[in-house]
KOLLUMLO-214218 format. One record per residue: residue in three letters; x, y, z of N, C-alpha, C, O, CB in turn; residue number from 0. Coordinates in nm, 4 decimals. Each point is the difference from the previous one (the first is absolute). Glycine has a CB too. Layout:
N
[r ALA,[X,Y,Z],[X,Y,Z],[X,Y,Z],[X,Y,Z],[X,Y,Z],NUM]
...
***
This chain:
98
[r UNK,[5.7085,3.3966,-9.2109],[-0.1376,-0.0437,0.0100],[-0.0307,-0.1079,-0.1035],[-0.0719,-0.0908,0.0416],[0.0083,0.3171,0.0448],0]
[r UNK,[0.0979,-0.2328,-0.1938],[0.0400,-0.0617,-0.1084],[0.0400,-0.1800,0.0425],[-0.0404,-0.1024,-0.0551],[0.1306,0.3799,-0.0444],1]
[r UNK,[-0.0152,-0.2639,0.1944],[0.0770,-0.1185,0.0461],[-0.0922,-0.0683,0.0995],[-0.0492,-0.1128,-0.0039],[0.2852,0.2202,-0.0289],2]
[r UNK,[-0.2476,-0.0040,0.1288],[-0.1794,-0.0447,0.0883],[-0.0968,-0.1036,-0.0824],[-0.0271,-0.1157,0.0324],[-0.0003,0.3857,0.0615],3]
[r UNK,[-0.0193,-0.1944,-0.2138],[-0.1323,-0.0402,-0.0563],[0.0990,-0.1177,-0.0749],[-0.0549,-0.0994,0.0475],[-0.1517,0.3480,-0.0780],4]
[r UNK,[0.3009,-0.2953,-0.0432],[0.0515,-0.0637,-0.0869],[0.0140,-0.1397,0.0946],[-0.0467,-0.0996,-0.0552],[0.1602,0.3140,-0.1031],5]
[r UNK,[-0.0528,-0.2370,0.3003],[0.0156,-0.0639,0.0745],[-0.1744,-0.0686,0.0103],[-0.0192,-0.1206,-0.0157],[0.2707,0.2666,0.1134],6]
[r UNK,[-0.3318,-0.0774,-0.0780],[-0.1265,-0.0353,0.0664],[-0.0901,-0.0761,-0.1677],[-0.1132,-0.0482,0.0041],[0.1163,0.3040,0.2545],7]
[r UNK,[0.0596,-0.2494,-0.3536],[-0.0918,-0.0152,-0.1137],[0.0839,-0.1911,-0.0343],[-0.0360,-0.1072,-0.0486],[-0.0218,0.4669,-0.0726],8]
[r UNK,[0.1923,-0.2942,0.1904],[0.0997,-0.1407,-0.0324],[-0.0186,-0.0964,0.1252],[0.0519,-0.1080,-0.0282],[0.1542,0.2460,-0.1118],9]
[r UNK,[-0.2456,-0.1390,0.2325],[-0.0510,-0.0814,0.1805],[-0.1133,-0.0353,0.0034],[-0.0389,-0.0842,0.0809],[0.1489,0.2104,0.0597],10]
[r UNK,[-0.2199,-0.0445,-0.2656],[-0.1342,-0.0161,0.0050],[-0.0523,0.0685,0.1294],[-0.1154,-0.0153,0.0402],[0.1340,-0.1990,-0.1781],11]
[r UNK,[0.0351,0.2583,0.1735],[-0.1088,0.1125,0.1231],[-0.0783,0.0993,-0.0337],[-0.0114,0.0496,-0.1121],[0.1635,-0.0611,0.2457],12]
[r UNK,[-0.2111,0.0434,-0.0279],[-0.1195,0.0790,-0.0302],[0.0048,0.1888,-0.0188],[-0.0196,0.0678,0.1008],[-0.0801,-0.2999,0.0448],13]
[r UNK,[0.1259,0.2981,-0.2759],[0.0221,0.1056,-0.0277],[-0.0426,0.1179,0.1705],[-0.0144,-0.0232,0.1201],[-0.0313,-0.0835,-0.4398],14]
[r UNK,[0.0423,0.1952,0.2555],[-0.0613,0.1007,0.0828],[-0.1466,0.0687,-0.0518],[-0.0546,-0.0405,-0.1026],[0.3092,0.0810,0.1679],15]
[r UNK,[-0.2871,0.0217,-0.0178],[-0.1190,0.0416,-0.0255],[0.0070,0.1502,-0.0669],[-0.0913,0.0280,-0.0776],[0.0067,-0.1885,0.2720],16]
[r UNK,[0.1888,0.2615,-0.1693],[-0.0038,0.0862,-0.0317],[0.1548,0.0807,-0.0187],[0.0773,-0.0337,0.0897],[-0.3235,-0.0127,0.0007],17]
[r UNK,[0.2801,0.1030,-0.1465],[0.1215,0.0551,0.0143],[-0.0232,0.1671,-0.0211],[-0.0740,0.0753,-0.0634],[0.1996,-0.3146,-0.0219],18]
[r UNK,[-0.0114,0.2464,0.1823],[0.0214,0.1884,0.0150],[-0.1505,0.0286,0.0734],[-0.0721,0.0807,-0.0587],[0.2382,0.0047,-0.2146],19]
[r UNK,[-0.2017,-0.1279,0.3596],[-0.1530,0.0189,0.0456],[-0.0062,0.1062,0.1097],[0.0071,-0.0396,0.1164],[-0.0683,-0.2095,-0.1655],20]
[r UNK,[0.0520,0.3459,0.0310],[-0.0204,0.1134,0.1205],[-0.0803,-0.0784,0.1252],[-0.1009,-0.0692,-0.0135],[0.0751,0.2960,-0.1734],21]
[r UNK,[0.0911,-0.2002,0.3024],[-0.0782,-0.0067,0.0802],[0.0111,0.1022,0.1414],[0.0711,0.0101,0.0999],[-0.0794,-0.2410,-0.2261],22]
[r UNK,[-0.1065,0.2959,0.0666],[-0.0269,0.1100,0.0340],[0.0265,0.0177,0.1854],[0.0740,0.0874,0.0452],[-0.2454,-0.0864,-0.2919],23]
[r UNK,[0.0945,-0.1027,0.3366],[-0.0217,0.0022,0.1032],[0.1790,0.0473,0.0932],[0.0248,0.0513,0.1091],[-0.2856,-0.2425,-0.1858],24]
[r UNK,[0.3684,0.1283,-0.0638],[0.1368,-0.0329,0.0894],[0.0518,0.0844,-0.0757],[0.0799,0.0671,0.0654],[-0.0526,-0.3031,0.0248],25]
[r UNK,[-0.0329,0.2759,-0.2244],[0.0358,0.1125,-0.0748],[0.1306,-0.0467,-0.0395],[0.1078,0.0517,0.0295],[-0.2423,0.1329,0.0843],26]
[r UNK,[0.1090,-0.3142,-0.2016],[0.1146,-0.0687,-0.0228],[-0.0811,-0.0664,-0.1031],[-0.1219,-0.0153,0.0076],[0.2794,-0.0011,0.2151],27]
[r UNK,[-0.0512,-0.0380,-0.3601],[-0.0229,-0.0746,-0.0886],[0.0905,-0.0845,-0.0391],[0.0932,0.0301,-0.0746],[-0.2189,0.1098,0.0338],28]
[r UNK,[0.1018,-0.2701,0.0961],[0.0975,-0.1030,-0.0201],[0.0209,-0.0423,-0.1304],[-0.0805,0.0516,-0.0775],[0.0304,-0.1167,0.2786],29]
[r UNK,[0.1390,-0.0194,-0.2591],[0.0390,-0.0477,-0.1420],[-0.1111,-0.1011,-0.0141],[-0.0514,-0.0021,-0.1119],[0.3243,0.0356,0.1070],30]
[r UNK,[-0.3174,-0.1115,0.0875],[-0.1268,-0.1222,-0.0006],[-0.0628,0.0339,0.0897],[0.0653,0.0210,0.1022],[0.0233,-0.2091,-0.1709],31]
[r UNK,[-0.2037,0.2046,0.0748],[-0.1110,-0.1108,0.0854],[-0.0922,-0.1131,-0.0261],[-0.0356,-0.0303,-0.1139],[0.0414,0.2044,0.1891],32]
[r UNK,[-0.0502,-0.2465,0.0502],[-0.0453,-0.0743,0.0140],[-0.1264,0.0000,0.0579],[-0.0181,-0.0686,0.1006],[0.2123,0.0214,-0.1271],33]
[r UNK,[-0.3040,0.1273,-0.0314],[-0.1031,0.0485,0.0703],[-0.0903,-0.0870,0.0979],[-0.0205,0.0419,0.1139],[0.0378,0.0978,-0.3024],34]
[r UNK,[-0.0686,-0.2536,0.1479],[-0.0587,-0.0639,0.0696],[0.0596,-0.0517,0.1493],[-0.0748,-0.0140,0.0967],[-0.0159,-0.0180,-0.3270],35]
[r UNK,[0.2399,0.0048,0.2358],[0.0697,-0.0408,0.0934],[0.0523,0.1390,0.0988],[0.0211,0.0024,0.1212],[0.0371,-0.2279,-0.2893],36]
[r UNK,[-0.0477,0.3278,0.0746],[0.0285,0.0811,0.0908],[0.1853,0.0281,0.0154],[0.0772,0.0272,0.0920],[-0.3391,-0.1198,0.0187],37]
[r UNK,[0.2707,0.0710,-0.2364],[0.1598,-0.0039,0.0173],[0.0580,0.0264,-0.1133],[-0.0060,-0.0478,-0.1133],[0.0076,-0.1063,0.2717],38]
[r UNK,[0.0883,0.2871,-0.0796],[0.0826,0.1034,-0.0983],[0.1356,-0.0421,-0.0200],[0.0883,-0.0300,0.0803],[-0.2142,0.2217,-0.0033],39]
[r UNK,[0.1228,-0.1875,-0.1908],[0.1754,-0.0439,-0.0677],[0.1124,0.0825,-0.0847],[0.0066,0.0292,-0.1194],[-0.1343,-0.2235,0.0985],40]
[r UNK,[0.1929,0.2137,0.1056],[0.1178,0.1071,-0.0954],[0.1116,-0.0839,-0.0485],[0.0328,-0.1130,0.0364],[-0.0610,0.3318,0.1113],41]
[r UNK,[0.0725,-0.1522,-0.2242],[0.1453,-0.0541,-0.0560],[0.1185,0.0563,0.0178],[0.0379,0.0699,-0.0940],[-0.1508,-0.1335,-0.0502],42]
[r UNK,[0.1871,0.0542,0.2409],[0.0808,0.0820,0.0110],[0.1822,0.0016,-0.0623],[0.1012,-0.0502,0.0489],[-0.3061,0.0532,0.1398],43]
[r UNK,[0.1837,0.0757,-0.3107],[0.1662,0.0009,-0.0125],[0.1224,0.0574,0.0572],[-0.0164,0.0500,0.1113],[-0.0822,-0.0735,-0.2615],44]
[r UNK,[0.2195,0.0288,0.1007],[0.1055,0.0665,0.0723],[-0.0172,0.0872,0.1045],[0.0440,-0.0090,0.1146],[0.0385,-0.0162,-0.2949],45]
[r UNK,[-0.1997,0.1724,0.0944],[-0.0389,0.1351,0.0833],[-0.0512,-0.0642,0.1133],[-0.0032,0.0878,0.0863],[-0.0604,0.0869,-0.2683],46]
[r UNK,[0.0218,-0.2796,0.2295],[-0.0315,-0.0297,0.1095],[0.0502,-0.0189,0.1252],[-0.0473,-0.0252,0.1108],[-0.0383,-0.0175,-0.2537],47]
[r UNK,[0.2363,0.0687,0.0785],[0.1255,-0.0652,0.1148],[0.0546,0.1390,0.0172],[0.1213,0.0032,0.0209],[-0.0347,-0.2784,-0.1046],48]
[r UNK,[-0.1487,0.3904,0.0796],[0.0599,0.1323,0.0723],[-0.1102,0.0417,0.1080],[-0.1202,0.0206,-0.0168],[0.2583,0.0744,-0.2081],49]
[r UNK,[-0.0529,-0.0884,0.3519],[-0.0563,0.0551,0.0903],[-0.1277,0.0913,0.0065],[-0.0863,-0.0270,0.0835],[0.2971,-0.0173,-0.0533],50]
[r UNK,[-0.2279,0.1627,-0.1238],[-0.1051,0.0818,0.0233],[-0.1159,-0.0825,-0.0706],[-0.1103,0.0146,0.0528],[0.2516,0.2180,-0.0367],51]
[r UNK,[-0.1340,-0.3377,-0.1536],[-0.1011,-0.0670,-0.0563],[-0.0427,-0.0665,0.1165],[-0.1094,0.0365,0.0429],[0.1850,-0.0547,-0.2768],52]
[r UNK,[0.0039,-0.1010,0.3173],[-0.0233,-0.0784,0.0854],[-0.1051,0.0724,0.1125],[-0.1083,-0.0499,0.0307],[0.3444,-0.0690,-0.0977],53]
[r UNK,[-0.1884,0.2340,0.1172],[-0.1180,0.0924,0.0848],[-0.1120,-0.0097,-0.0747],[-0.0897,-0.0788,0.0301],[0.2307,0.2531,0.0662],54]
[r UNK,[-0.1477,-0.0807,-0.2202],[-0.0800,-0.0230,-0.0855],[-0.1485,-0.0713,-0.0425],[-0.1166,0.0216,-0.0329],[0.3299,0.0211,0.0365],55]
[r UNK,[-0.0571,-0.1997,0.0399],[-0.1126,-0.1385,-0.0931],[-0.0893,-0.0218,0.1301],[-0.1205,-0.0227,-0.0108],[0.3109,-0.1562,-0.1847],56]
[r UNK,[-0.1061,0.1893,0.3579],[-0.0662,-0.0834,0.1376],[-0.1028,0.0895,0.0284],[-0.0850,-0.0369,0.0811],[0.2915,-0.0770,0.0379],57]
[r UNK,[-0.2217,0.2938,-0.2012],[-0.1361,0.0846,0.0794],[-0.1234,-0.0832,-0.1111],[-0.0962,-0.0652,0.0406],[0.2253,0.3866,0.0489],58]
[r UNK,[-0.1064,-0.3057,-0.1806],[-0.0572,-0.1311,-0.0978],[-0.1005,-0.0931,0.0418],[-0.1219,-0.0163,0.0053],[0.3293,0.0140,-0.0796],59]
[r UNK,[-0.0732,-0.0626,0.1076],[-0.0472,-0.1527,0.0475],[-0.0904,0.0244,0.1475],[-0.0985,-0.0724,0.0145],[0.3489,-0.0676,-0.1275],60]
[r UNK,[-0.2222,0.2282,0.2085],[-0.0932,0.0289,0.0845],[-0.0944,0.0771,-0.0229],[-0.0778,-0.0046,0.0953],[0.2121,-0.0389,0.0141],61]
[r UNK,[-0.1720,0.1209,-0.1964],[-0.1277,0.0521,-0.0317],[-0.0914,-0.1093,-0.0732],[-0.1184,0.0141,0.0309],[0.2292,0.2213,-0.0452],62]
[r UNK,[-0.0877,-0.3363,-0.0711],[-0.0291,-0.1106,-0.0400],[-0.0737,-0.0824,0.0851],[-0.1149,-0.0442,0.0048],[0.2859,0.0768,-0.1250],63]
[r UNK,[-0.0789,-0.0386,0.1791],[-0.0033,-0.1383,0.1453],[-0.1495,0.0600,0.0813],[-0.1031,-0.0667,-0.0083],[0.4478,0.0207,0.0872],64]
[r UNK,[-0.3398,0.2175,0.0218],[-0.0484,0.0264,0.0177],[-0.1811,0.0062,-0.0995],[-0.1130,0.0042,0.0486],[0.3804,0.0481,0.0885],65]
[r UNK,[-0.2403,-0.0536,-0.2287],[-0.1437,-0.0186,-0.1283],[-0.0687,-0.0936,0.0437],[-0.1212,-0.0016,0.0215],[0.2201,0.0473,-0.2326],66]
[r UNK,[0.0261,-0.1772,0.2344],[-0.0528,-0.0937,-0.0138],[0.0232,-0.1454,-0.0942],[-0.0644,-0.1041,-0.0126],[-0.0412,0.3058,0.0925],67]
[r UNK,[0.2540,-0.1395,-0.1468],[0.0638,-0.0676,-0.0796],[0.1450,-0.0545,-0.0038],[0.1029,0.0663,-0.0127],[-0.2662,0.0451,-0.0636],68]
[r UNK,[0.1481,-0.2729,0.0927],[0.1476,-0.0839,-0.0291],[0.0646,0.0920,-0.0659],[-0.0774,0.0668,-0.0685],[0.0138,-0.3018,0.0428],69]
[r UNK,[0.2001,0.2749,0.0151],[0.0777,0.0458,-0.0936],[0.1369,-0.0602,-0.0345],[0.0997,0.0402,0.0600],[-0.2244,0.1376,0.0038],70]
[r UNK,[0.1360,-0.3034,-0.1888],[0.1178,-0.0928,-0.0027],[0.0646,0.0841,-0.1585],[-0.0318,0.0338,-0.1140],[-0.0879,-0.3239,0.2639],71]
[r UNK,[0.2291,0.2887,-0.0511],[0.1549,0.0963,-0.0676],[0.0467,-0.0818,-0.0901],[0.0161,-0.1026,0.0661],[0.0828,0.2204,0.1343],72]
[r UNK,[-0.0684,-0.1398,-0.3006],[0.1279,-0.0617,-0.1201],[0.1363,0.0490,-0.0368],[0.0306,0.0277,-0.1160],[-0.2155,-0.0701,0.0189],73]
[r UNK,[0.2956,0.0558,0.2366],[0.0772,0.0764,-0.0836],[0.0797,-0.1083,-0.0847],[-0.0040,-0.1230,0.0003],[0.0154,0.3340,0.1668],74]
[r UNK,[0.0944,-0.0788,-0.2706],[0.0457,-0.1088,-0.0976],[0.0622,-0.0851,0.0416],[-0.0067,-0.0906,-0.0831],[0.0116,0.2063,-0.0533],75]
[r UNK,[0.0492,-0.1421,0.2100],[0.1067,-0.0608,0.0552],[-0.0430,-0.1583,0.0800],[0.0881,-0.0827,0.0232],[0.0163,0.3557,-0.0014],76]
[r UNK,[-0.2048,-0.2898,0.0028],[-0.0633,-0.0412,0.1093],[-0.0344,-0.1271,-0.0934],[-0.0191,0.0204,-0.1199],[-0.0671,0.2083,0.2873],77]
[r UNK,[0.0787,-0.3471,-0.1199],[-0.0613,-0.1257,-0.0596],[-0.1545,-0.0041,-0.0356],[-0.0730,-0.0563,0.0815],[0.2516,-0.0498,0.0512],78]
[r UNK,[-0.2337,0.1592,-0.2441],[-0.1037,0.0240,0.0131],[-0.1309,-0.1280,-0.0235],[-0.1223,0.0076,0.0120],[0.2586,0.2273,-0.0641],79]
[r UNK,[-0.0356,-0.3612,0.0103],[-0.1060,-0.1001,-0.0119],[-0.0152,-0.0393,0.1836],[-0.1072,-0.0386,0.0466],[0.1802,-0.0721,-0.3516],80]
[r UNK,[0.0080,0.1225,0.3601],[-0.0389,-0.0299,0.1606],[-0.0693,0.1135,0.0437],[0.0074,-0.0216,0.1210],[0.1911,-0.1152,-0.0592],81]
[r UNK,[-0.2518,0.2271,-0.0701],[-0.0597,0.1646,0.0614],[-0.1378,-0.0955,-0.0857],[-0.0979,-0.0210,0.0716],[0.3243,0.3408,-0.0703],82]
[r UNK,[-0.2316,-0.3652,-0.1220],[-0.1611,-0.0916,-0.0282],[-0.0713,-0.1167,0.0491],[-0.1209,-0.0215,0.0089],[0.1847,0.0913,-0.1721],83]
[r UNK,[0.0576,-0.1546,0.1990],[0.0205,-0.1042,0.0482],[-0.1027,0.0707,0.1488],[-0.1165,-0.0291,0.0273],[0.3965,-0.0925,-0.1752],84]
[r UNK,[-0.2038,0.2018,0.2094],[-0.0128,0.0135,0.1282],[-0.1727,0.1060,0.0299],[-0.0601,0.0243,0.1046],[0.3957,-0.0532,-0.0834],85]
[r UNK,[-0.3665,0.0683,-0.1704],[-0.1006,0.0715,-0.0114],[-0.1069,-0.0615,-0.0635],[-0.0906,0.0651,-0.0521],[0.2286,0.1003,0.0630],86]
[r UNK,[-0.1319,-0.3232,-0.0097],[-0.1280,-0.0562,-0.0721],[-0.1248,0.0364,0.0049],[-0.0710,-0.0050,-0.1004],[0.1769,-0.1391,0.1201],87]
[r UNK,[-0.1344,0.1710,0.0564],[-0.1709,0.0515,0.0438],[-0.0483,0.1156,-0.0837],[-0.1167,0.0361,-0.0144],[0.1487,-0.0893,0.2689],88]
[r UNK,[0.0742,0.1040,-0.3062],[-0.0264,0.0660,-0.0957],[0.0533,0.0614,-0.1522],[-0.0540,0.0875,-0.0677],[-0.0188,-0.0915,0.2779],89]
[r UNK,[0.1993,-0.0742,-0.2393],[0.0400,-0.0228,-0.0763],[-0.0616,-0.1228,-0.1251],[-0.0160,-0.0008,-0.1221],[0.1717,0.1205,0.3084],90]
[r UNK,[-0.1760,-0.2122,-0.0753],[-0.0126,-0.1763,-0.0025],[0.1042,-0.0698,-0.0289],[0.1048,0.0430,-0.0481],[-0.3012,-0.0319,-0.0209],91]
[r UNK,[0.1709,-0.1197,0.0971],[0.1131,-0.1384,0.0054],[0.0579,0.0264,-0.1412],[-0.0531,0.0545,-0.0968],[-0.0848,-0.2686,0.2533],92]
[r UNK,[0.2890,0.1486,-0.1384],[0.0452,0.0187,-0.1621],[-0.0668,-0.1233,-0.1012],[0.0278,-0.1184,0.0195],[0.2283,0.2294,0.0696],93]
[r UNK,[-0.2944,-0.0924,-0.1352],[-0.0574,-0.0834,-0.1036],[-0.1468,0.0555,-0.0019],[-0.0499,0.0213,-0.1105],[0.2091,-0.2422,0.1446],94]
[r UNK,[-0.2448,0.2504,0.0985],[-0.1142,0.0263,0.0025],[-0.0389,0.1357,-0.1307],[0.0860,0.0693,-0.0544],[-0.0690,-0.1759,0.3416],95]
[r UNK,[-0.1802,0.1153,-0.3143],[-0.0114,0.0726,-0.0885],[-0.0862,0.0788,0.0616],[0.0185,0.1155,-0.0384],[0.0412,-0.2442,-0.1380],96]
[r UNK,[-0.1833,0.1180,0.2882],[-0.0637,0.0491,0.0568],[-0.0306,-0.0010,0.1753],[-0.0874,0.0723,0.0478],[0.0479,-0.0979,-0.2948],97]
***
């Protein structure tokens, strides 16, 4: 999570709004949100790449979804300046500050 926020302080994008934020409706608490936009952000490491987490992460991500909420994944592995790139609208442009 560390690497999340460190990336976004070094691109100039736009933090999150809240972290570890219960949300009650999906009964899930993502590593970020993004309250105003509506979009939940996890970070997902290694434990993410075993089968029962993966069940796990997708009842998650569909109780989320169902709320009413984007839900964009970070695993480690994954290029994460393109997952921002590709998430401007709510990340923002790299360089952007607001």
């Amino acid at each position: 999570e560390r690497r999340f926020l460190d990336l976004l302080v070094a691109e100039h994008r736009r933090p999150p709004s809240d972290s570890q934020q219960l949300i009650e409706a999906a009964g899930s608490r993502p590593d970020f949100l993004y309250r105003a936009e509506r979009v939940a952000v996890f970070i997902d490491g290694p434990i993410h790449d075993q089968p029962d987490q993966q069940q796990t992460d997708a009842q998650a991500t569909a109780r989320l979804e169902d709320a009413g909420y984007e839900v964009i994944r970070f695993h480690y592995a994954a290029d994460w300046r393109a997952l921002l790139d590709a998430h401007s609208d709510v990340f923002g442009a790299d360089g952007a500050t607001g």
